[in-house]
Biotite code that builds the C-alpha atoms (Angstrom):
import biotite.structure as struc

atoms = struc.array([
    struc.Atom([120.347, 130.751, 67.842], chain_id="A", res_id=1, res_name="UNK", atom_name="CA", element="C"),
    struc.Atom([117.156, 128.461, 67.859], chain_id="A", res_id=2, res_name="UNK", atom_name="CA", element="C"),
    struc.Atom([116.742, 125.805, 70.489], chain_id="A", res_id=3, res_name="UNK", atom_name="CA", element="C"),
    struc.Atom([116.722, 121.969, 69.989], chain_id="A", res_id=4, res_name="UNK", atom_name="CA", element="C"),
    struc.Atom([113.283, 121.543, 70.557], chain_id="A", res_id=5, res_name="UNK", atom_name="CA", element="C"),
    struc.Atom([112.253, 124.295, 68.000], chain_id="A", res_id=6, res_name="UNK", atom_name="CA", element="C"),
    struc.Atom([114.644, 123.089, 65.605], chain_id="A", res_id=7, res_name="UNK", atom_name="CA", element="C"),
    struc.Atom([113.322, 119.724, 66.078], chain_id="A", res_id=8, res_name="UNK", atom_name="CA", element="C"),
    struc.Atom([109.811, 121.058, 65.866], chain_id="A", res_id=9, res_name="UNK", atom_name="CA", element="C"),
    struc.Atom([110.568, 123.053, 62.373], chain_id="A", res_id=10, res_name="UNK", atom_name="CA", element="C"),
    struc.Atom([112.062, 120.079, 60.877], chain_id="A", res_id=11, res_name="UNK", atom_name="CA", element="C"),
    struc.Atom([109.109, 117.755, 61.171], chain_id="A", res_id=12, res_name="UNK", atom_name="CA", element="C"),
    struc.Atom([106.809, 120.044, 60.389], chain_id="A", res_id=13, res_name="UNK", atom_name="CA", element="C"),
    struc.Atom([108.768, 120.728, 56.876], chain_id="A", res_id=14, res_name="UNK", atom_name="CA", element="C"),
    struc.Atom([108.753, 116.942, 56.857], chain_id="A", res_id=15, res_name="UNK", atom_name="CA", element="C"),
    struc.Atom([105.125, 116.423, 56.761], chain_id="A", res_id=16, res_name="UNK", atom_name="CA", element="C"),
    struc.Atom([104.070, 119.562, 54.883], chain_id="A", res_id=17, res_name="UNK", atom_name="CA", element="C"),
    struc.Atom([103.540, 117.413, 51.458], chain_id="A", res_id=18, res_name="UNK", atom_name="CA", element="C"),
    struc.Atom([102.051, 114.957, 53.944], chain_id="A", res_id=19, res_name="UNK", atom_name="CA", element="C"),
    struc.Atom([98.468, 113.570, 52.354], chain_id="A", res_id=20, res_name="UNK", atom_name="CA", element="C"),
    struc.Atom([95.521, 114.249, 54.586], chain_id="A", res_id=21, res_name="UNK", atom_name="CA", element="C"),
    struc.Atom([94.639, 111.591, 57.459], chain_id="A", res_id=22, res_name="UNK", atom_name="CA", element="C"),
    struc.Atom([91.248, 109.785, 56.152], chain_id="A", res_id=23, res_name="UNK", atom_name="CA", element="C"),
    struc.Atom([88.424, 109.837, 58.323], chain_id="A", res_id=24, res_name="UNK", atom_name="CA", element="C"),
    struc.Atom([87.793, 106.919, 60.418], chain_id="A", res_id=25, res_name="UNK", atom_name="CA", element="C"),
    struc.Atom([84.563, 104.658, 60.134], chain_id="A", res_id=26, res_name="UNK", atom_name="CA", element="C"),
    struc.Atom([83.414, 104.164, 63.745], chain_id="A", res_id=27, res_name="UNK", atom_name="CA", element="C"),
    struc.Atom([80.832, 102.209, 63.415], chain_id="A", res_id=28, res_name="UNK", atom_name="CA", element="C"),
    struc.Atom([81.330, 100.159, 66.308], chain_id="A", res_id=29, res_name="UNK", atom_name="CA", element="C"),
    struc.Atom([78.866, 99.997, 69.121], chain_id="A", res_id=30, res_name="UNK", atom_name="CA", element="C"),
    struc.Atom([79.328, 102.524, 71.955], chain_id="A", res_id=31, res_name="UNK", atom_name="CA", element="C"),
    struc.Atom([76.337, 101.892, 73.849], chain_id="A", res_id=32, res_name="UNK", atom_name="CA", element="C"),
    struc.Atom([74.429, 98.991, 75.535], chain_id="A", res_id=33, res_name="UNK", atom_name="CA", element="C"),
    struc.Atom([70.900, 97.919, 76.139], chain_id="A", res_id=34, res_name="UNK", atom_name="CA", element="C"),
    struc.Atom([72.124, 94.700, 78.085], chain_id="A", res_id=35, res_name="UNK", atom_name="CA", element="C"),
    struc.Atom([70.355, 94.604, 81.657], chain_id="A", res_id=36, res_name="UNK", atom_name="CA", element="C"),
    struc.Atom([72.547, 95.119, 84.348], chain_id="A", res_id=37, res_name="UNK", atom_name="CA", element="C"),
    struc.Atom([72.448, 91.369, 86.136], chain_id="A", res_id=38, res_name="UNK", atom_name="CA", element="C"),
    struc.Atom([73.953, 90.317, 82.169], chain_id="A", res_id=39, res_name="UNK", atom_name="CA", element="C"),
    struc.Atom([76.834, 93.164, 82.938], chain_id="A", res_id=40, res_name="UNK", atom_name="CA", element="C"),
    struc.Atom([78.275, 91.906, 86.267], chain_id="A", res_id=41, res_name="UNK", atom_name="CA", element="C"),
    struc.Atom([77.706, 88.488, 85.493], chain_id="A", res_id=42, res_name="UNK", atom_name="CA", element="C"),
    struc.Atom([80.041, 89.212, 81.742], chain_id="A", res_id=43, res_name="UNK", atom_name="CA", element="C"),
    struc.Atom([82.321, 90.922, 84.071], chain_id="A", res_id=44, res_name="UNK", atom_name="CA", element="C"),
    struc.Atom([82.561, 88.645, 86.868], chain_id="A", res_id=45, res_name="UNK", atom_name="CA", element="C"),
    struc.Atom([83.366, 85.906, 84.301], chain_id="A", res_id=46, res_name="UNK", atom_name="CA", element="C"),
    struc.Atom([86.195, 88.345, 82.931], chain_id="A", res_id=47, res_name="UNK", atom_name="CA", element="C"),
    struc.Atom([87.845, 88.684, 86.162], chain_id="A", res_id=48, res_name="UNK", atom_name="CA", element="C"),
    struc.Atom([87.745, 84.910, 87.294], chain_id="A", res_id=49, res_name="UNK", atom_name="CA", element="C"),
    struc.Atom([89.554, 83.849, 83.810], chain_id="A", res_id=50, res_name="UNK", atom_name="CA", element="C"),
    struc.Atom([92.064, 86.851, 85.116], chain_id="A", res_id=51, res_name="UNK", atom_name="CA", element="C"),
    struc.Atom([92.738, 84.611, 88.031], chain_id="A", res_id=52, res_name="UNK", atom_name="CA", element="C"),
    struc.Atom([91.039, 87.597, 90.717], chain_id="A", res_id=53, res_name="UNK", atom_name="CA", element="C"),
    struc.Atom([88.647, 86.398, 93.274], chain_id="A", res_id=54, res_name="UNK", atom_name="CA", element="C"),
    struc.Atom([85.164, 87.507, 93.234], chain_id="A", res_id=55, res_name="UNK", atom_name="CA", element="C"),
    struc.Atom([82.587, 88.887, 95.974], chain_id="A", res_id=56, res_name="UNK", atom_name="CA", element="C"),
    struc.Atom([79.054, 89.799, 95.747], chain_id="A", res_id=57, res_name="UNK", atom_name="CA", element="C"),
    struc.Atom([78.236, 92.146, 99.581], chain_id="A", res_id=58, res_name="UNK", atom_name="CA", element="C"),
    struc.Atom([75.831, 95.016, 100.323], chain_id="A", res_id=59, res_name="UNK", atom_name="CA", element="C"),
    struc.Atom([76.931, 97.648, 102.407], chain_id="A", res_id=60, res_name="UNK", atom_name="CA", element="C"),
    struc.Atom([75.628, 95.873, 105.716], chain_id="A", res_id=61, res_name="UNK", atom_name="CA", element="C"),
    struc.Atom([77.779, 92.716, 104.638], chain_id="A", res_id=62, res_name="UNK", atom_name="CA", element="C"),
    struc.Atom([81.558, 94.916, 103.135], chain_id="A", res_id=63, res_name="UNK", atom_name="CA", element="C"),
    struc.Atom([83.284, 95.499, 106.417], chain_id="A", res_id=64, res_name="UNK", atom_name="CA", element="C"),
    struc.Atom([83.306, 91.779, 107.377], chain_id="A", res_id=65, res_name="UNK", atom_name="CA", element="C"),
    struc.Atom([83.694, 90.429, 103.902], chain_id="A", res_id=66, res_name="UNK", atom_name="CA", element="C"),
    struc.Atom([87.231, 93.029, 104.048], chain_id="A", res_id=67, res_name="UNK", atom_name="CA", element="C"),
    struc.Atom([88.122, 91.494, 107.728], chain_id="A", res_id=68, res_name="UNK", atom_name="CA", element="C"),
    struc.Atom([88.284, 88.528, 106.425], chain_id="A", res_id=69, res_name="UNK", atom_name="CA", element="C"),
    struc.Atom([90.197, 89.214, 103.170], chain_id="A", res_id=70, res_name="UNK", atom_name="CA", element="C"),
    struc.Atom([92.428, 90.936, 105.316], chain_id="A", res_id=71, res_name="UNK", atom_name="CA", element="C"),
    struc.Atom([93.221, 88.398, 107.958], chain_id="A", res_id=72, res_name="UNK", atom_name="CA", element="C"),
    struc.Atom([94.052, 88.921, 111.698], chain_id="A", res_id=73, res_name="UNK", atom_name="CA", element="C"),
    struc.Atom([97.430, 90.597, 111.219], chain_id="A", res_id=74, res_name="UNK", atom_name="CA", element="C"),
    struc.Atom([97.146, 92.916, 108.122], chain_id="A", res_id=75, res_name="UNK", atom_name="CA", element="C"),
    struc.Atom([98.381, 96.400, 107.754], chain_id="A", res_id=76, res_name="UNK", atom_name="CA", element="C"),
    struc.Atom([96.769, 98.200, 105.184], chain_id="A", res_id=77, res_name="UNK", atom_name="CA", element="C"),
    struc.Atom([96.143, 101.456, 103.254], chain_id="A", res_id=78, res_name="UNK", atom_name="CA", element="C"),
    struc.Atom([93.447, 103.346, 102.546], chain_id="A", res_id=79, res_name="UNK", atom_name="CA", element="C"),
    struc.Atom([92.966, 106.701, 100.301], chain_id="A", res_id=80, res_name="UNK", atom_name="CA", element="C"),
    struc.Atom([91.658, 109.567, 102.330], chain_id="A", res_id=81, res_name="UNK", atom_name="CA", element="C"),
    struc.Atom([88.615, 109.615, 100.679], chain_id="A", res_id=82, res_name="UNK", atom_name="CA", element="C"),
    struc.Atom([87.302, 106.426, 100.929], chain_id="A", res_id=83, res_name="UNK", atom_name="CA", element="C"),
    struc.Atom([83.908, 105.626, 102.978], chain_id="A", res_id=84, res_name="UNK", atom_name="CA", element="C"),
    struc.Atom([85.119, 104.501, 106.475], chain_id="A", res_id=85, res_name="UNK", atom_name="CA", element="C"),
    struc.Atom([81.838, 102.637, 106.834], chain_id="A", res_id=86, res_name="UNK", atom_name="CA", element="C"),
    struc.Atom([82.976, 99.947, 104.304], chain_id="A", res_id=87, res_name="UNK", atom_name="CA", element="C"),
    struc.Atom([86.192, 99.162, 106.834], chain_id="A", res_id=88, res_name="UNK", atom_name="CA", element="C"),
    struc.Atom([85.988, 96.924, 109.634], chain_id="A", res_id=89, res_name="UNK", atom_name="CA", element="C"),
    struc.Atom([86.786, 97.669, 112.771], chain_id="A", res_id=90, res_name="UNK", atom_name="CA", element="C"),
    struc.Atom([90.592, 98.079, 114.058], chain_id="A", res_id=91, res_name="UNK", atom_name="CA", element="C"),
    struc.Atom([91.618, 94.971, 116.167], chain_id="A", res_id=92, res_name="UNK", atom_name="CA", element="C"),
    struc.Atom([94.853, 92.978, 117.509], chain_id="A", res_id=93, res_name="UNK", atom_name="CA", element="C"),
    struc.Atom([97.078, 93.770, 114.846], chain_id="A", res_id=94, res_name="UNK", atom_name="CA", element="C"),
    struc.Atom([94.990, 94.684, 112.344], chain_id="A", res_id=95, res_name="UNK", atom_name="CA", element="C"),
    struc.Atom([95.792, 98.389, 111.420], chain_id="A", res_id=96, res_name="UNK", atom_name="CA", element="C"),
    struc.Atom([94.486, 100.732, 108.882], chain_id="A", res_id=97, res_name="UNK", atom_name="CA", element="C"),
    struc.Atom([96.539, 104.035, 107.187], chain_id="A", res_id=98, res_name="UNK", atom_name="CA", element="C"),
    struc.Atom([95.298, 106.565, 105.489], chain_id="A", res_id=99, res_name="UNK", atom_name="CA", element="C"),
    struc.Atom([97.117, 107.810, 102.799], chain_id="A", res_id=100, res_name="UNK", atom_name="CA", element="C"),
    struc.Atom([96.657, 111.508, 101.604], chain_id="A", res_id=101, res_name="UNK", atom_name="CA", element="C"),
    struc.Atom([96.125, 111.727, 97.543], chain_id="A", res_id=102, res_name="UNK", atom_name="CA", element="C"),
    struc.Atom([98.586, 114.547, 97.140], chain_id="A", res_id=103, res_name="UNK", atom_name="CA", element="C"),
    struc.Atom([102.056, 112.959, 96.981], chain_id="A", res_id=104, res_name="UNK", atom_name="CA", element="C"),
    struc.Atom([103.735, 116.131, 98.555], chain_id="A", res_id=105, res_name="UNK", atom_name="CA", element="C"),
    struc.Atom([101.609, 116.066, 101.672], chain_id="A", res_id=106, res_name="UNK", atom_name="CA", element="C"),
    struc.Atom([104.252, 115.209, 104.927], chain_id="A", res_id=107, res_name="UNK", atom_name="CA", element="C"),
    struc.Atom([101.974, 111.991, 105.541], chain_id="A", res_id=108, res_name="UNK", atom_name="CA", element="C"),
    struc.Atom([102.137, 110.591, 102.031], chain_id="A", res_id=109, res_name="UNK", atom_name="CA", element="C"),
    struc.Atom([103.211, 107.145, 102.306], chain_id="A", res_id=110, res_name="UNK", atom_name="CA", element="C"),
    struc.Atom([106.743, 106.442, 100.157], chain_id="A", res_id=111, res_name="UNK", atom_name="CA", element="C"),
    struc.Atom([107.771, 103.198, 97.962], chain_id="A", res_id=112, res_name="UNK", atom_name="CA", element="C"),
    struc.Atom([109.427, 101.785, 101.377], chain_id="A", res_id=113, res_name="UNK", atom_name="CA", element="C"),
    struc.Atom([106.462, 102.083, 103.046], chain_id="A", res_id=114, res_name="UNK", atom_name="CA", element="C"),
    struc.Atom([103.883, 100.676, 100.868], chain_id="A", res_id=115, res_name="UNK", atom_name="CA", element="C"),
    struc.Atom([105.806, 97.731, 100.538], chain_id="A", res_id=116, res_name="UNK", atom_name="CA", element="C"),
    struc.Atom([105.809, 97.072, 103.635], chain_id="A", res_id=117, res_name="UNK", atom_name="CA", element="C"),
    struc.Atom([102.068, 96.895, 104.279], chain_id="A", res_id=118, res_name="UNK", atom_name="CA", element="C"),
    struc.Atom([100.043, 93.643, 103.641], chain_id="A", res_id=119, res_name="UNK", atom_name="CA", element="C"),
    struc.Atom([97.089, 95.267, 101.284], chain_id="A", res_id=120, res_name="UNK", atom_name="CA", element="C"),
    struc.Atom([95.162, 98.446, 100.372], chain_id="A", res_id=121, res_name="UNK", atom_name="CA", element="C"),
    struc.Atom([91.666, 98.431, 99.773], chain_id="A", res_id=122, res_name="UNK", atom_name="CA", element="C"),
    struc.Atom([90.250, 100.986, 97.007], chain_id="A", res_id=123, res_name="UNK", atom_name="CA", element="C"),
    struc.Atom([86.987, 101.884, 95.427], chain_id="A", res_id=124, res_name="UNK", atom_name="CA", element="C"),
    struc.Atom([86.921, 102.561, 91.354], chain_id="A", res_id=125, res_name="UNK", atom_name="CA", element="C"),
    struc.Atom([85.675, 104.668, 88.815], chain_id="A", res_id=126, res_name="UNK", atom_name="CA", element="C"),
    struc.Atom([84.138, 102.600, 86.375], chain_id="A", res_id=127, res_name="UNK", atom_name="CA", element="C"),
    struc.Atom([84.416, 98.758, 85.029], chain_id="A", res_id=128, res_name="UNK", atom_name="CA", element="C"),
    struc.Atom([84.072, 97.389, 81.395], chain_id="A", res_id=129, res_name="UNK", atom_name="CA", element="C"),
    struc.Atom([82.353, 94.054, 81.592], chain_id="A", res_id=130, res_name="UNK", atom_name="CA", element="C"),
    struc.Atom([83.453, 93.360, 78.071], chain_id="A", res_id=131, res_name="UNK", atom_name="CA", element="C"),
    struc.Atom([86.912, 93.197, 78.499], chain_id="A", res_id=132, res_name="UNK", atom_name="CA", element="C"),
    struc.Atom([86.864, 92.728, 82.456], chain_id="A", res_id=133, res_name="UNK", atom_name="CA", element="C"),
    struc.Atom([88.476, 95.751, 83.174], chain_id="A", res_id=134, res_name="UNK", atom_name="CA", element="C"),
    struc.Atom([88.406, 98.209, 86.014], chain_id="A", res_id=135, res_name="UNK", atom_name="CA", element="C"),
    struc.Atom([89.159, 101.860, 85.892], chain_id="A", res_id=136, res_name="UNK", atom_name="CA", element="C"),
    struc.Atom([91.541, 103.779, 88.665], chain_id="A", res_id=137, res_name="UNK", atom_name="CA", element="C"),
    struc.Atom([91.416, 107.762, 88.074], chain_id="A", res_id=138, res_name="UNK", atom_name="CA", element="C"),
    struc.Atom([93.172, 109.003, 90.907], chain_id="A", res_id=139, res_name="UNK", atom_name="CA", element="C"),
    struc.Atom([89.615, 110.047, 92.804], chain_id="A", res_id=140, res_name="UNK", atom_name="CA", element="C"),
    struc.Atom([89.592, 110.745, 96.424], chain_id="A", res_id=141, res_name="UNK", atom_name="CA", element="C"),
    struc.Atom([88.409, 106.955, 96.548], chain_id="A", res_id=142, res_name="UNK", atom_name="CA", element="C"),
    struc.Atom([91.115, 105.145, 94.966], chain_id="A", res_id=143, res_name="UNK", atom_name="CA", element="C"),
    struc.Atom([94.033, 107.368, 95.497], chain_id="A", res_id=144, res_name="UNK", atom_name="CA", element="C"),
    struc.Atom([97.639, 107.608, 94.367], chain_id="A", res_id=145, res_name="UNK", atom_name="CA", element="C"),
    struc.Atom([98.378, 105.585, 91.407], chain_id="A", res_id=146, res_name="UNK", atom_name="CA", element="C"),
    struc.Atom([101.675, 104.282, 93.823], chain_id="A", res_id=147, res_name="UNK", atom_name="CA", element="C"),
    struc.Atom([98.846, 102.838, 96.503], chain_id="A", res_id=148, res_name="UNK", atom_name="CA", element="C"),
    struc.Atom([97.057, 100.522, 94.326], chain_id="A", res_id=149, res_name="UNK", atom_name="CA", element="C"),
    struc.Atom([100.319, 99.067, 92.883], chain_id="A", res_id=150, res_name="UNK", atom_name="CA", element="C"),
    struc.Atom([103.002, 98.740, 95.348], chain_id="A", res_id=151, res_name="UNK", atom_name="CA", element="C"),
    struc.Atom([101.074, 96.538, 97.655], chain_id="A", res_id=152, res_name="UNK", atom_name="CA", element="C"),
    struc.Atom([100.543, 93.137, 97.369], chain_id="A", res_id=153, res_name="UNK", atom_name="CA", element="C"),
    struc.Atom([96.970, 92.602, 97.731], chain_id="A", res_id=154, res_name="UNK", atom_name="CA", element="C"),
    struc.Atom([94.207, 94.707, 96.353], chain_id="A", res_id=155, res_name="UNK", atom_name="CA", element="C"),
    struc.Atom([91.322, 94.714, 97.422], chain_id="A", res_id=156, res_name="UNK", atom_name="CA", element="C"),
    struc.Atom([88.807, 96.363, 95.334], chain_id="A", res_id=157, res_name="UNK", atom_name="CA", element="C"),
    struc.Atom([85.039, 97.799, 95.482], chain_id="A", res_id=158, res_name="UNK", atom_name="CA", element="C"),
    struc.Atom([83.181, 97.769, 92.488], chain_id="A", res_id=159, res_name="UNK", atom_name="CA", element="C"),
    struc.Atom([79.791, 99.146, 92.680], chain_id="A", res_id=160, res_name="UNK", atom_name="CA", element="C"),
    struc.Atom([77.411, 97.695, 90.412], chain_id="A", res_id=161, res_name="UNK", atom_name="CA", element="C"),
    struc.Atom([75.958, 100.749, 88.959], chain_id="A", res_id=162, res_name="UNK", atom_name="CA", element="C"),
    struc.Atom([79.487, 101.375, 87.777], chain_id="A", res_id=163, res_name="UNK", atom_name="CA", element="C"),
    struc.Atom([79.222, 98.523, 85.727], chain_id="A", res_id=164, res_name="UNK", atom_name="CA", element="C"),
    struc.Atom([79.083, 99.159, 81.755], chain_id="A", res_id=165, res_name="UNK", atom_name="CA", element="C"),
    struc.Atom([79.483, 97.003, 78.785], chain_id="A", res_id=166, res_name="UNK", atom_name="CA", element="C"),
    struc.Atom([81.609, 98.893, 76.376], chain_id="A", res_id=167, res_name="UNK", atom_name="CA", element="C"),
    struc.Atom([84.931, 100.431, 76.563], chain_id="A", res_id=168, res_name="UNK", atom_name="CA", element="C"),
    struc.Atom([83.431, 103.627, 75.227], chain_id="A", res_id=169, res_name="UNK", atom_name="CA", element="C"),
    struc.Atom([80.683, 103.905, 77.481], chain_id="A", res_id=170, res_name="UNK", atom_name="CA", element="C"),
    struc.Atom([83.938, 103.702, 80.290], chain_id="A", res_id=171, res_name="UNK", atom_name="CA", element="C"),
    struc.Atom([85.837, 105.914, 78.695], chain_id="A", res_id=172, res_name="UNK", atom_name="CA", element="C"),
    struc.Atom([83.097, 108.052, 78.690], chain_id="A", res_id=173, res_name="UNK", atom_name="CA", element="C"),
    struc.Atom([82.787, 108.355, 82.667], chain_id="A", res_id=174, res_name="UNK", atom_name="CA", element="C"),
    struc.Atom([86.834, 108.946, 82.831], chain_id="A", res_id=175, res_name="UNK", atom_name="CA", element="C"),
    struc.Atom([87.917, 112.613, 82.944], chain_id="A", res_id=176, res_name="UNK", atom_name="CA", element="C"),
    struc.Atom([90.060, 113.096, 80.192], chain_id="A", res_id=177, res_name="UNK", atom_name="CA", element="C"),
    struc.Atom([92.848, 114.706, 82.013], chain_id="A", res_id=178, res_name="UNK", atom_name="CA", element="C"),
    struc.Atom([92.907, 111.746, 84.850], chain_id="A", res_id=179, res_name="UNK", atom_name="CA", element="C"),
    struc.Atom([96.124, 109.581, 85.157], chain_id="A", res_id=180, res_name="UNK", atom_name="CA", element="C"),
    struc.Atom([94.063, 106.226, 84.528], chain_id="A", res_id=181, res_name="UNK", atom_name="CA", element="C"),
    struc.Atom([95.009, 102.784, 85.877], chain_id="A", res_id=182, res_name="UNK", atom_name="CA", element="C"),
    struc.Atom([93.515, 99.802, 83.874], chain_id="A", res_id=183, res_name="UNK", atom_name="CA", element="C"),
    struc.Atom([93.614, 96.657, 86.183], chain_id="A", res_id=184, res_name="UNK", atom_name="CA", element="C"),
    struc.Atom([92.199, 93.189, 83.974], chain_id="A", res_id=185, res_name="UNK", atom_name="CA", element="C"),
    struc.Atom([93.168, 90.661, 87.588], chain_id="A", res_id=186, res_name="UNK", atom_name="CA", element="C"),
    struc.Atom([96.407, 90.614, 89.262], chain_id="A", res_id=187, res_name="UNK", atom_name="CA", element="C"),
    struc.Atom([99.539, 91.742, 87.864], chain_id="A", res_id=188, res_name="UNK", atom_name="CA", element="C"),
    struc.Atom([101.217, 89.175, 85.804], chain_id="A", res_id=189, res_name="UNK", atom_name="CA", element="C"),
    struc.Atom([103.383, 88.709, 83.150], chain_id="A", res_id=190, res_name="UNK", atom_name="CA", element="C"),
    struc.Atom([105.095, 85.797, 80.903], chain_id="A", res_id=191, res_name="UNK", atom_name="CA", element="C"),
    struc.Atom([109.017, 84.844, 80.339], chain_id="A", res_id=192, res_name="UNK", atom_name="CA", element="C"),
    struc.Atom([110.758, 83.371, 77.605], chain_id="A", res_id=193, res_name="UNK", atom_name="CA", element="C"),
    struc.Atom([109.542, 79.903, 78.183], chain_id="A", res_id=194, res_name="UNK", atom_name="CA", element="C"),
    struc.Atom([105.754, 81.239, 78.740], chain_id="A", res_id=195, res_name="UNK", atom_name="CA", element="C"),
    struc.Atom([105.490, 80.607, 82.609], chain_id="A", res_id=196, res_name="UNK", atom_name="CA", element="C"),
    struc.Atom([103.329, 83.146, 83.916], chain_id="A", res_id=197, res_name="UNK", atom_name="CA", element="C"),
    struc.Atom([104.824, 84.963, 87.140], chain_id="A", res_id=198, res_name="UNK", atom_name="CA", element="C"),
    struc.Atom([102.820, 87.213, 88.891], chain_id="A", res_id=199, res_name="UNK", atom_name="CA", element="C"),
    struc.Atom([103.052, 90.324, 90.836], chain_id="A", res_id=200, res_name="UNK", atom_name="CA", element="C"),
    struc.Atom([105.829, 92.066, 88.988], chain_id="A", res_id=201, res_name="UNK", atom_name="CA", element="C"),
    struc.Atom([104.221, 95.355, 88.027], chain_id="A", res_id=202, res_name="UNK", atom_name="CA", element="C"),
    struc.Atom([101.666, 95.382, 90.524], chain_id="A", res_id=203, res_name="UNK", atom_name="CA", element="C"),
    struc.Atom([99.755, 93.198, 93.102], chain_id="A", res_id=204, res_name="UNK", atom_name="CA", element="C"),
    struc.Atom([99.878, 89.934, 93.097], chain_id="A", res_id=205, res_name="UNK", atom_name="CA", element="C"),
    struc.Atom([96.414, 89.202, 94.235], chain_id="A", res_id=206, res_name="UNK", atom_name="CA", element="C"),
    struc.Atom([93.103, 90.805, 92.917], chain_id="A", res_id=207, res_name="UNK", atom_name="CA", element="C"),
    struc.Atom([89.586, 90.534, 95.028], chain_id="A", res_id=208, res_name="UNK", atom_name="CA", element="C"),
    struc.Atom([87.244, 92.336, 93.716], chain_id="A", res_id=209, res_name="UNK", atom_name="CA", element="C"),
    struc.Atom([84.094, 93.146, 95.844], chain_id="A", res_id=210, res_name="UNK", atom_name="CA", element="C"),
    struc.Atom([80.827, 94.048, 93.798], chain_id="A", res_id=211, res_name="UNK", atom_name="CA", element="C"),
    struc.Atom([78.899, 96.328, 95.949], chain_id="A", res_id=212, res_name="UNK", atom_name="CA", element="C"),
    struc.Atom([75.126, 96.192, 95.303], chain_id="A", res_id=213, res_name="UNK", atom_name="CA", element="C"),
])
């Protein structure tokens, strides 16, 4: 006796065996840029401010106190393992950082409880499509467990500028393929029946984005 899933399997492929061929699909849509890059961050920063996130421009030198203070005195706050240390301010008062291991199983990995419980987490990123204002999680040592960036409240995230691209293909094409990808256009938000916007229910309610030049 077969299975479920094989008999499921057999009957749609005896389904689609008359099926007509798929056509080939015209892409002739533009999937590079020749914009300069000042044009890019300037598209995207526009992108993210009609998002409702707040936007800073900080070098290296300038990132740790630019963080302090979107952080406030008392925060608690989360870190992937991987992220540069340099770009944190110091620990003071109450002001605590946790590092957060990016394999869930570790002992140390923070749960649901937990994150909820801390004020922000701060996070670099793979890549951002000016175009469509969009920036690009993939899990890297930099930007951690998918849970991190959206349990918390506040995000704070680093985008440096030479991660900047125009098109969603050209960001797609810096993704690995197999990555589990987080797409964040500003802070989480969503509509009800009336159309009142409420935010923060599938993710943090509060966006800064930091480009890093």
């Amino acid at each position: 006796m077969t299975d479920a899933k094989t008999e499921i399997l057999a009957r749609i492929r005896g389904a689609l065996h008359d099926a007509p061929p798929v056509p080939e699909v015209e892409r002739s849509y533009r999937s590079t840029s020749d914009r300069p890059r000042e044009e890019l961050v300037e598209m995207l920063e526009d992108r993210l401010v009609d998002y409702k996130a707040a936007v800073h421009h900080e070098t290296p030198e300038s990132l740790p106190a630019r963080i302090a203070e979107l952080l406030g005195a008392s925060a608690r706050y989360v870190v992937p393992d991987g992220l540069d240390r340099s770009w944190l301010p110091e620990e003071s008062g109450m002001r605590r950082v946790i590092v957060d291991p990016n394999d869930a199983r570790a002992a140390s990995a923070l749960g649901v409880r937990e994150l909820n419980a801390v004020d922000a987490v701060v996070t670099s990123s793979t890549v951002s499509c000016a175009e469509t204002g969009t920036i690009f999680l993939t899990g890297r040592a930099d930007e951690g467990r998918r849970a991190i960036s959206l349990v918390p409240d506040h995000h704070i995230c680093v985008v440096p500028l030479d991660s900047v691209v125009e098109l969603i293909p050209e960001a797609l094409a810096r993704v690995e393929p197999t990555a589990p990808v987080t797409m964040i256009s500003g802070p989480s938000a969503t509509s009800d029946i009336e159309l009142e916007r409420v935010e923060g229910v599938h993710g943090p309610r509060r966006l800064d984005v930091v480009l890093l030049g």
